[in-house]
C-alpha positions as CSV (number, residue, x, y, z in Angstrom):
1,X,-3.9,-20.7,-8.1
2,X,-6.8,-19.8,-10.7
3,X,-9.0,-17.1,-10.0
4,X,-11.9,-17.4,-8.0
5,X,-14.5,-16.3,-9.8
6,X,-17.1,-15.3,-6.9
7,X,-14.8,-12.4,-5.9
8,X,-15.8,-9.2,-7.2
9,X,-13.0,-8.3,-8.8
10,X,-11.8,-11.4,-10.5
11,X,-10.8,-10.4,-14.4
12,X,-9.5,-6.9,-13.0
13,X,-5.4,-6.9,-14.1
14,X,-3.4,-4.3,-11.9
15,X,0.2,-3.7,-12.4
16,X,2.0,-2.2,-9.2
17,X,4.7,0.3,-8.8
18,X,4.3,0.7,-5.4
19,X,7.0,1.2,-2.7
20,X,7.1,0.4,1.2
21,X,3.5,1.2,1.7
22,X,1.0,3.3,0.4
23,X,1.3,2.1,-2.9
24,X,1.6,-1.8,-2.5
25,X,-1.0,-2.0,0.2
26,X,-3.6,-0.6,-2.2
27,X,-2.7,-3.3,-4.5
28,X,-2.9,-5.4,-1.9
29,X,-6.5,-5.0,-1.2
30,X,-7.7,-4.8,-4.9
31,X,-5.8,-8.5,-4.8
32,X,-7.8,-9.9,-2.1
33,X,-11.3,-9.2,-3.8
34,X,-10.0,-11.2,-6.9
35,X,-7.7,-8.8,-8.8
36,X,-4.4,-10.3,-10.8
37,X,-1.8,-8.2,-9.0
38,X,1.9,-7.8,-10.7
39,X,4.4,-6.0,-8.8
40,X,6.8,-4.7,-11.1
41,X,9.8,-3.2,-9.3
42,X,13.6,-2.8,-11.2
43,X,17.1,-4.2,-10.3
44,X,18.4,-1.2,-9.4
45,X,15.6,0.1,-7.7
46,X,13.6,-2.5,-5.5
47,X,11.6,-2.0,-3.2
48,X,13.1,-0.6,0.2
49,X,11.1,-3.0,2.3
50,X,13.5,-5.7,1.3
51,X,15.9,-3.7,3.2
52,X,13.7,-2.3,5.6
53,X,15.5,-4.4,8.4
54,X,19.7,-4.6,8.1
55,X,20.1,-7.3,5.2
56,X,22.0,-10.5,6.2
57,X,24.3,-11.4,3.7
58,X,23.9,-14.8,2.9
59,X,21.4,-16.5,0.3
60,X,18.7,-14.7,-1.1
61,X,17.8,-12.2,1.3
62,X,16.3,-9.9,-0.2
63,X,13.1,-12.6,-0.2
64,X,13.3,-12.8,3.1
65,X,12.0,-9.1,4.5
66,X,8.6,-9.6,7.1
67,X,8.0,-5.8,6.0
68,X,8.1,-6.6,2.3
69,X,5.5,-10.1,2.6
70,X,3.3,-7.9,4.6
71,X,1.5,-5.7,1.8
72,X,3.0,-8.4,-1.2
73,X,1.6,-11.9,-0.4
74,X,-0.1,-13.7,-3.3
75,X,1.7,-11.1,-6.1
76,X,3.2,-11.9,-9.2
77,X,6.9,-10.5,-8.9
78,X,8.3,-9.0,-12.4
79,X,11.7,-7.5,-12.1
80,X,12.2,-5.3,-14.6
81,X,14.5,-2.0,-15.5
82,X,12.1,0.5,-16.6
83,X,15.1,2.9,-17.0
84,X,16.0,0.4,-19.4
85,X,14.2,0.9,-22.9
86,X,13.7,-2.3,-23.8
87,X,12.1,-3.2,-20.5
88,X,9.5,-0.2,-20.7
89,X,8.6,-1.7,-24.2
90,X,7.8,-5.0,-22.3
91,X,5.9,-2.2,-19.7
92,X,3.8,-1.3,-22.3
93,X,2.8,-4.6,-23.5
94,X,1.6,-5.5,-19.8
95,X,0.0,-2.3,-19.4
96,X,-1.6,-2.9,-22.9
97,X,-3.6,-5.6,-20.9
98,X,-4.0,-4.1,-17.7
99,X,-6.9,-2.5,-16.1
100,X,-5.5,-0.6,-13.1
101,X,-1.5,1.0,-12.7
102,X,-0.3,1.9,-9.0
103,X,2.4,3.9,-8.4
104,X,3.4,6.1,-5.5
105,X,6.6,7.1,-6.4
106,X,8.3,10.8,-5.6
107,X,6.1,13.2,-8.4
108,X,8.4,13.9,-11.3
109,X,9.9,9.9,-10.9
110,X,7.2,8.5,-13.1
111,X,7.6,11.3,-16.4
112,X,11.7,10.3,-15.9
113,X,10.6,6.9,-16.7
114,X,9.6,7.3,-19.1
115,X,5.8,6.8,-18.4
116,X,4.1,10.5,-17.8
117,X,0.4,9.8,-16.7
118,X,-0.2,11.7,-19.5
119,X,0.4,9.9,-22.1
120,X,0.3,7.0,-20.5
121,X,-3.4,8.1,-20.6
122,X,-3.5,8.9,-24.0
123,X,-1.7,5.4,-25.2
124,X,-3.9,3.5,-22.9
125,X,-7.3,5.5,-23.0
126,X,-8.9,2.6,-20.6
127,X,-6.1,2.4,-17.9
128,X,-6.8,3.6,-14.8
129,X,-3.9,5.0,-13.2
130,X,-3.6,5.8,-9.4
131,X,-1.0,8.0,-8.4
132,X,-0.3,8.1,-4.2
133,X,1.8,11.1,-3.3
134,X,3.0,12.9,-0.5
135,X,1.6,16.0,-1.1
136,X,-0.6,15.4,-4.4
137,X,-0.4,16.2,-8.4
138,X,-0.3,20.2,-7.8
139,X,0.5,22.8,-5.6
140,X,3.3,24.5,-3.8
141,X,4.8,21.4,-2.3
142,X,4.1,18.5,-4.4
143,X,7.7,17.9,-4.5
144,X,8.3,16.7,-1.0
145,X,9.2,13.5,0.1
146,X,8.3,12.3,3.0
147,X,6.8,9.3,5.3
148,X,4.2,8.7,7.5
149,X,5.5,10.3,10.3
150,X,5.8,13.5,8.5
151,X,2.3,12.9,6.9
152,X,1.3,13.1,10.5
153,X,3.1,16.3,11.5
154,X,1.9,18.2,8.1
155,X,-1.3,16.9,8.0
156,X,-2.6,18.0,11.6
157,X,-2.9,14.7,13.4
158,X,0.2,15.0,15.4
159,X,-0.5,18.6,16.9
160,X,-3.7,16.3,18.3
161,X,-1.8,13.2,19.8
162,X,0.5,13.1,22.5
163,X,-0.1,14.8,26.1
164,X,0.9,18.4,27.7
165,X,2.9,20.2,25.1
166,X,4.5,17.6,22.9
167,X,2.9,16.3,19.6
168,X,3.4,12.3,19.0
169,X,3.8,10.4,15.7
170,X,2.5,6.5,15.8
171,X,6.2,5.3,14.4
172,X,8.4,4.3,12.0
173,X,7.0,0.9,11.0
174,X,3.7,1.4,11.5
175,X,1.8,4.8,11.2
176,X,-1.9,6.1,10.2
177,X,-1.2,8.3,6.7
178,X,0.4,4.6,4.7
179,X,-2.2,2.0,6.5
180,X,-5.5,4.1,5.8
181,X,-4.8,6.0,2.5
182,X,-4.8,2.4,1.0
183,X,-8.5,1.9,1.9
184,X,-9.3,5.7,0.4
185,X,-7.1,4.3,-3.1
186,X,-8.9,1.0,-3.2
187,X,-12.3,2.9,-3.0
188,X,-11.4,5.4,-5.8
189,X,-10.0,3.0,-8.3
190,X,-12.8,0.5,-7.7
191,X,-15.1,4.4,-8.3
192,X,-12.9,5.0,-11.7
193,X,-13.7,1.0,-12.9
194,X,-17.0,1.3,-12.5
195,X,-17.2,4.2,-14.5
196,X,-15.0,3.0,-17.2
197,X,-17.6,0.3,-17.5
198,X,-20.5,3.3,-18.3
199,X,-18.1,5.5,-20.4
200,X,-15.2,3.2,-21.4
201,X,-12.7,5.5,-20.5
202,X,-10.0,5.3,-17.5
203,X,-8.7,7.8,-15.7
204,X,-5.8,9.1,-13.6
205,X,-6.4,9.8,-9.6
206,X,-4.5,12.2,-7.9
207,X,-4.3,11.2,-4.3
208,X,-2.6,13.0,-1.5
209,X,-1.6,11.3,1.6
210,X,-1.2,14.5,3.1
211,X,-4.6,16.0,2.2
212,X,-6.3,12.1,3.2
213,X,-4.6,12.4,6.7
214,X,-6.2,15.8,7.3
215,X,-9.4,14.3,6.2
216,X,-9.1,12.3,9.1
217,X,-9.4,14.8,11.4
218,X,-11.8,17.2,9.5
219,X,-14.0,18.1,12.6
220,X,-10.8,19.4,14.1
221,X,-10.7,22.0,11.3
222,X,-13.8,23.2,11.4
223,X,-13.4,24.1,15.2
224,X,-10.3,25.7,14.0
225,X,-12.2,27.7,11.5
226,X,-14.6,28.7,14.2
227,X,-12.4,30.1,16.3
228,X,-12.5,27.1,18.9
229,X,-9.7,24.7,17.9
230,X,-8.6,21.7,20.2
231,X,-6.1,21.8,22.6
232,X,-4.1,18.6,22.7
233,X,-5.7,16.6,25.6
234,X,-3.9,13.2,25.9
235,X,-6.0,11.0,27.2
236,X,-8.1,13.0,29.4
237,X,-10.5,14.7,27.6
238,X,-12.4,17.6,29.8
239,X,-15.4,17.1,28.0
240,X,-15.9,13.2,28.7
241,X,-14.4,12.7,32.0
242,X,-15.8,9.4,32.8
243,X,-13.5,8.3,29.3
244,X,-10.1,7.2,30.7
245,X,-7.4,5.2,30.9
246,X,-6.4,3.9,34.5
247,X,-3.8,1.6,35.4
248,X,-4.3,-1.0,37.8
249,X,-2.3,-4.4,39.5
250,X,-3.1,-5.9,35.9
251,X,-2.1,-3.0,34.1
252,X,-4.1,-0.1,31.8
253,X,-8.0,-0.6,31.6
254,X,-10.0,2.0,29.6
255,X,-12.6,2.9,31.4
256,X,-16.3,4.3,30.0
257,X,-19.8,4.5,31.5
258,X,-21.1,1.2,32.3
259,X,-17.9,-1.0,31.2
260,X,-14.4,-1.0,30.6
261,X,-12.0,-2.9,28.8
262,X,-8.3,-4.4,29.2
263,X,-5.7,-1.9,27.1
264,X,-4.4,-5.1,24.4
265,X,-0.8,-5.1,23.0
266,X,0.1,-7.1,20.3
267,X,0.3,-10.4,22.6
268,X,-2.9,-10.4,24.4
269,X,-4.5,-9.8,21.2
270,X,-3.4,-13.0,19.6
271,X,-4.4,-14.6,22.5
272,X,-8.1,-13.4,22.2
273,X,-10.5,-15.7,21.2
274,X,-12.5,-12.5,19.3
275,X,-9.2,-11.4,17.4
276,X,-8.4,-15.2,16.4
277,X,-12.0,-15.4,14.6
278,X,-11.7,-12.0,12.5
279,X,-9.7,-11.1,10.1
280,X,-6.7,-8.9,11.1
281,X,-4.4,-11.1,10.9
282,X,-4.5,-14.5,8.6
283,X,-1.8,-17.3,7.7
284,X,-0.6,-17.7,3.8
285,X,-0.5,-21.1,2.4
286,X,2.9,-21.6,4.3
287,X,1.2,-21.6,7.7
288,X,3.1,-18.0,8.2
289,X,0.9,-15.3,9.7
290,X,0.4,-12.5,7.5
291,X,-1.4,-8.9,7.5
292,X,-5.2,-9.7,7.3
293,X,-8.1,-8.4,5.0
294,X,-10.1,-5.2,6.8
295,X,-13.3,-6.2,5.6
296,X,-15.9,-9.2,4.9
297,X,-18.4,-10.1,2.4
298,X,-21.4,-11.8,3.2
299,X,-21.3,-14.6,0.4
300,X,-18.2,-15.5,-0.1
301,X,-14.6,-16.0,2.9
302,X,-12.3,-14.1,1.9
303,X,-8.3,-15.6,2.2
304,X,-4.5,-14.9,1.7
305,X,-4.4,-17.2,-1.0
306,X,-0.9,-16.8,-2.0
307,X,2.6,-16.8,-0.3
308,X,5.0,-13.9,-1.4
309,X,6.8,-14.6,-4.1
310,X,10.5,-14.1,-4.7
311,X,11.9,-11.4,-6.5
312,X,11.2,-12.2,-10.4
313,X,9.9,-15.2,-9.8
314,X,7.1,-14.9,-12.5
315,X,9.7,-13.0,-15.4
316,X,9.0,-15.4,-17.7
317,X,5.3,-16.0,-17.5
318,X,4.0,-12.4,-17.1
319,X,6.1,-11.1,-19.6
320,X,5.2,-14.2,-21.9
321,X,1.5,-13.8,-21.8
322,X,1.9,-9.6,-22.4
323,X,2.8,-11.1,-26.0
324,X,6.5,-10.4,-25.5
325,X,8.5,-13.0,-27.2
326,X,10.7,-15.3,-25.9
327,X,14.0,-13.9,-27.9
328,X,12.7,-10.6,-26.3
329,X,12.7,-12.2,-23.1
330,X,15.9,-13.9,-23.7
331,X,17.7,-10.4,-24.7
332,X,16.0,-8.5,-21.7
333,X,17.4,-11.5,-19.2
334,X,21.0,-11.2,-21.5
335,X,21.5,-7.6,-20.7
336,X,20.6,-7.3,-17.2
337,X,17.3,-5.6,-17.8
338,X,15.3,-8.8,-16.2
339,X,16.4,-10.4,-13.1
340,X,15.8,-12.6,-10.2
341,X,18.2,-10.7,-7.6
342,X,19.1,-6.8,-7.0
343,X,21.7,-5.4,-8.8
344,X,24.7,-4.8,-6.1
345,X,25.0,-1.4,-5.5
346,X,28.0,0.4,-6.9
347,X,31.5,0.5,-4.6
């Protein structure tokens, strides 16, 4: 589908290495204000949301993953071995072209690539690079892996949550640190392109998920720092009373002064006539519902445009209009470097 040029970020090329996530829902929303989005991800090494749920082995089913369409809907799939060096010489020809490279792999991952920021910085002065970590760049533990639930424990917000004496994480599937670091990502880049367009230089952002969560809950730490830090209340809070959660013959209400309001689960929200006009949730072009768009503009409906794509279903094309040629493409498809299924893992 051609661009539409009334989005404000229609032109913008960004090339994704994200995983799960952090990385790929960033993307995501740069792609739904009118960026080209290509996710890029290896045969060896895709990405673990096509296995986030036990694979079935027939067909193709690594196309198939609910988790993976979520945060990839309307993206150009490249499958290509960047371990490979032939396929990070077809790398550098897309990135030759592209405006924006997301990646939010383990730190150290991206330099055994082949592609330090660094000098992917210096070869492409006008790329603008975001990097999504666990911990950030720097410092003593920007080595550690981790997900959202442990984002939530090392960040703060989980001493917070929870009642009596037991902190609570908000789950494996779905969890604060992943879902909002992509709106802090999406702002910054958009921040970096704008002043690429004043100084023509890009630049390489170094954001912690870590250091976003606790961002979150910056009030909390200045009480700490005074001396007066929060004790973990639930959902009674000693201060607000009359805020509450009661349970009743038609279940939990929350409860304010002057109203109160049914406690939704996933079903009754669906079923609301208020959640069916927003935005939350949307359909692709194949009728399926899909992960919606957080915000609106004004002039112009914004829409999941585009179905997910199966795995290196634009190979050809993307690498094609990078200026690779097609005996390149032919040798990178000849060797195993580009590919339209995962390479089996070995016995």
């Amino acid at each position: 589908m051609p661009p539409d040029a009334r989005l404000p970020l229609t032109g913008i090329r960004v090339v994704d290495l994200g995983w799960i996530t952090a990385g790929a829902a960033t993307s995501a929303l740069l792609l739904d204000l009118g960026a080209e989005v290509t996710k890029v991800e290896g045969p060896g090494a895709t990405d673990p949301f096509r296995v986030w749920d036990e694979p079935r082995p027939d067909g193709d089913w690594w196309n198939r993953s609910p988790f993976f369409a979520f945060t990839n809907r309307g993206k150009r799939s490249l499958c290509l071995d960047l371990k490979d060096p032939d396929g990070r010489r077809a790398l550098f020809r897309l990135l030759a072209r592209a405006d924006v490279l997301v990646e939010n792999f383990r730190r150290g991952v991206l330099a055994q690539l082949g592609l330090d920021a660094a000098d992917l910085r210096r070869r492409f002065p006008r790329l603008v690079i975001a990097s999504i970590s666990s911990q950030g760049e720097d410092g003593p533990d920007r080595d550690l892996v981790s997900f959202g639930s442990t984002l939530e424990a090392t960040a703060g917000l989980a001493a917070l949550t929870g009642p009596g004496d037991t902190p609570v994480i908000t789950g494996r599937d779905l969890n604060y640190p992943d879902q909002v670091v992509c709106l802090f990502a999406s702002g910054a880049i958009i921040a970096a392109l704008t002043a690429r367009d004043r100084t023509g230089q890009g630049a390489h952002l170094d954001l912690s998920q870590r250091e976003l969560t606790t961002f979150l809950i910056g009030e909390e730490l200045v009480a700490a720092a005074a001396g007066a830090a929060s004790p973990r209340h639930g959902n009674a809070d000693p201060a607000a009373p009359e805020e509450r959660l009661v349970h009743d013959a038609g279940g939990w209400r929350a409860e304010w002064p002057g109203g109160s309001a049914p406690v939704r689960d996933g079903a009754a929200l669906l079923a609301s006539e208020a959640f069916r006009r927003g935005t939350a949730m949307l359909h692709d072009p194949d009728g399926r519902p899909v992960k919606g768009i957080p915000f609106r503009l004004a002039n112009h409906t914004l829409a999941v445009t585009g179905a997910c794509r199966p795995l290196g279903a634009d190979n050809r094309a993307v690498l094609a209009e990078a200026g690779v040629s097609d005996q390149d493409i032919a040798m990178l498809e000849d060797k195993g470097a580009l590919a339209t299924a995962p390479r089996p893992a070995p016995a």
